[in-house]
N, C-alpha and C positions, 0 to 999 in steps of 0.2 A: 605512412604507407596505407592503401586504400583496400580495406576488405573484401573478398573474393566472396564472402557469405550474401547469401538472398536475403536481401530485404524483407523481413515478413511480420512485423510486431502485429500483435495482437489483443484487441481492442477486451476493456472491460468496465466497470463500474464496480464504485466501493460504496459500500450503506451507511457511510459516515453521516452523511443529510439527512436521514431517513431517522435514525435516532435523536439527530436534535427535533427535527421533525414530529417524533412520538414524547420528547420531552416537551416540547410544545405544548400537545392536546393533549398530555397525559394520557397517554396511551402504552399500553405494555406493547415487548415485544410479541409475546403470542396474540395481542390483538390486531399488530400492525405487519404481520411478517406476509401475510396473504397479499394484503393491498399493496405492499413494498414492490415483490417480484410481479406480480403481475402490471404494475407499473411500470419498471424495467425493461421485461417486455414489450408494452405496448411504445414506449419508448426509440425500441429498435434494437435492444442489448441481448444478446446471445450468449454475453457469459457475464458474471456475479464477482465479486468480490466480497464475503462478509464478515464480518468480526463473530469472536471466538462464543461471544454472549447469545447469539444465532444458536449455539449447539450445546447451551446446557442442558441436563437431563431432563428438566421437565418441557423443553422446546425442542430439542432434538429431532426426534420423530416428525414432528410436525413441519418443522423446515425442511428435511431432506424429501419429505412426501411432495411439499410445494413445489421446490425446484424441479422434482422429478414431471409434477403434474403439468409446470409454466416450459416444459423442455428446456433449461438452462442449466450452461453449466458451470460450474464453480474450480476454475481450472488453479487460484489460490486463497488464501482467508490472512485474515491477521488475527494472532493470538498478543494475549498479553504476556508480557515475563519481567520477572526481577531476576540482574543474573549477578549485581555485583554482591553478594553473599554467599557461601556457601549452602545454607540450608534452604532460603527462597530459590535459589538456583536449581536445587535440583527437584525442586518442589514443581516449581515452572516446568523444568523438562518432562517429566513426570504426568503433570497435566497435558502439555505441548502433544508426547507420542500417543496419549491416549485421545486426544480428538484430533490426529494424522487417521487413527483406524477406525472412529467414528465417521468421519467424513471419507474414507475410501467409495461409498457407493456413489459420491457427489464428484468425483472422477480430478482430487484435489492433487495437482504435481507439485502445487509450492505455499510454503507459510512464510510468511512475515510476519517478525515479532520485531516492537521497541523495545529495546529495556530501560526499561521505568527508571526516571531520572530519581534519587534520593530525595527523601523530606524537603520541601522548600527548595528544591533542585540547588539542593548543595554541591560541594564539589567532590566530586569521586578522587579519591585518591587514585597514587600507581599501584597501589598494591591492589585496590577495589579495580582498578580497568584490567590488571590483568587477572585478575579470579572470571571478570566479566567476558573474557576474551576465552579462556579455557572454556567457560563452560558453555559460552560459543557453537567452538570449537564441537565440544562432548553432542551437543544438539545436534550439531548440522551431519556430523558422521551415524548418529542415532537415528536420525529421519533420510540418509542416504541409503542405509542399508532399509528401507521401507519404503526404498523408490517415490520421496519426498525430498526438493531442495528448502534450503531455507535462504530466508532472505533477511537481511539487516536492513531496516529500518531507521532516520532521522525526526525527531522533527527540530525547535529549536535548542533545546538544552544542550544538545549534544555538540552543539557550533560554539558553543562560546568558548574564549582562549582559542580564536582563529581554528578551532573545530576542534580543538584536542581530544575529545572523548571518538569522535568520528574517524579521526588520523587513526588515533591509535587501535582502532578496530579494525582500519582497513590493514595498517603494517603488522596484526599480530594475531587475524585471522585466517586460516586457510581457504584461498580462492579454492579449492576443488573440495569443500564442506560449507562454506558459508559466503552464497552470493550479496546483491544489494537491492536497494528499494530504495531510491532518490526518489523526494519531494521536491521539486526546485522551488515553489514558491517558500515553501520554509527555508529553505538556502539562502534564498533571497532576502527576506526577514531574517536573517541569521547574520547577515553583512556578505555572505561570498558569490562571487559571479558566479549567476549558474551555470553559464557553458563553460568554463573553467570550471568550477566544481565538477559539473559531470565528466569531462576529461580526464579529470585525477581518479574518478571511480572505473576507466577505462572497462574493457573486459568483465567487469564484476558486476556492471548495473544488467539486470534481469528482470526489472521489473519500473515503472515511470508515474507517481500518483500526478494529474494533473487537475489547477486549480491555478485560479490567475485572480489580480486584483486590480482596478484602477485609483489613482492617487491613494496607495497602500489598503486601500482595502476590499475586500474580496467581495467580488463581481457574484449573482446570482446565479450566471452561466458559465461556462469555460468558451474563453472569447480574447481576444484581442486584449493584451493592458501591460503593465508593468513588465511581465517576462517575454522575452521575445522568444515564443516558439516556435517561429518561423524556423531560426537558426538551429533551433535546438533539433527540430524534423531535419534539416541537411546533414547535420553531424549524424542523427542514427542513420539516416541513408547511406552517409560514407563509409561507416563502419558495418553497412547491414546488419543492421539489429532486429533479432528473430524475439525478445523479451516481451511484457505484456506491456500497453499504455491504459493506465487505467484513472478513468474520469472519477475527482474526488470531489465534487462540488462539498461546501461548508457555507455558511452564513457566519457571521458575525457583526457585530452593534454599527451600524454605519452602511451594511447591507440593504440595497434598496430592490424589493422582490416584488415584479409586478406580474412577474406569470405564475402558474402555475407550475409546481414542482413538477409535475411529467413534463412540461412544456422547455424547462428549462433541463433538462436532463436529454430531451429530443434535438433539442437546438444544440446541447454541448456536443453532440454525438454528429450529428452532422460538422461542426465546426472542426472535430478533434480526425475526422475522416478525412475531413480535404484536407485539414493543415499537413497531416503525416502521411496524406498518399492511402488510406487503406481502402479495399476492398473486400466487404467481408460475401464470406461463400457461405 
């Protein structure tokens, strides 16, 4: 059955580049968070996506000043979390609400958190996936009465055993406390198709990192390669999908980078505009 909702996703960028980027040149974040956004910008990006590391106490201040200064806004972030224990859990959450009210002035309606796969990404037991689930759960209604969604996160760990850490989050979390944040290329690296996969996340995806590779490995730009998302743009159309798509460029060994990081973050952004139809106002 074909959604009656408007079409509206809304474009962003996440800083995941930008830190290997500064792991590179050995660069702190407080040295490299200036040049980041204002990159961004010149770019063409209008809104942010940043990790939780952006808003520790001694960088805090100074991040929210920039975004403020480059006009951008930061409509979600990713935080970290551990949730399959009870005391790291609630330690997580604990930190989680406290930079939801940090980040209020940077106009933030959603976090994304992974939770941290075990030592050696062992295997989480049923008893560890559901304390992981509960306290889910405990999060996403903690950050809804603070007019904040959350959002569940993948990358691969969570796929192995035909996705059973991921199933079982999706069957034993509440849709109306804890939405999603599909990576397809990790889906894809993970063994499951991704328009199947995003099919089974139905209703709950709210959020799209995108990143693509050729002959498996990950392309400089967001472009044409291994994931078709051509397909994956007709599915959100049919479904009218109002969530975010958000450009997650990475490098990795085998990466061959001949432009310039603005250049390739420019070129994603046009690419990632026509493939999905957007028009940004």
């Amino acid at each position: 059955m074909l959604s009656h909702r408007l079409y509206s996703p809304v474009l962003s960028v996440q800083a995941y580049i930008w830190i290997q980027h500064f792991e590179k040149w050995k660069k702190s974040l407080g040295e490299g968070v200036e040049e980041m956004l204002a990159t961004f910008l010149r770019a063409g990006y209008r809104n942010v996506d940043l990790n939780d590391s952006f808003f520790a106490a001694p960088l805090r201040a100074k991040t929210l000043g920039l975004l403020k200064k480059n006009g951008l806004a930061m409509p979600t972030l990713y935080a970290n979390s551990v949730m399959y224990e009870a005391p790291m859990a609630e330690h997580s959450i604990k930190a989680i609400l406290e930079l939801a009210e940090t980040t209020k002035p940077a106009g933030v309606l959603g976090i994304v958190t992974n939770p941290s796969p075990k030592p050696k990404q062992g295997r989480k037991s049923d008893d560890e996936l559901a304390v992981q689930a509960r306290y889910l759960n405990q999060l996403g209604g903690e950050l809804k009465k603070r007019g904040v969604r959350l959002m569940v996160h993948h990358h691969t760990p969570e796929l192995v055993e035909n996705a059973r850490e991921w199933r079982h989050q999706l069957a034993n979390t509440d849709p109306q406390l804890v939405g999603c944040c599909v990576d397809l290329h990790w889906a894809y690296r993970g063994g499951q198709e991704p328009l199947a996969f995003l099919r089974e996340v139905g209703p709950r995806l709210e959020s799209l990192h995108l990143r693509n590779s050729r002959g498996g490995v990950w392309m400089e730009d967001f472009n044409d390669g291994d994931v078709n998302y051509h397909v994956v743009a007709d599915y959100l159309k049919e479904i009218g999908y109002q969530g975010y798509v958000v450009v997650e460029l990475a490098y990795e060994d085998g990466t061959k980078v001949t432009r310039s990081l603005e250049e390739d973050l420019r070129l994603s952004r046009l690419y990632t505009e026509k493939t999905f139809g957007l028009h940004q106002s």
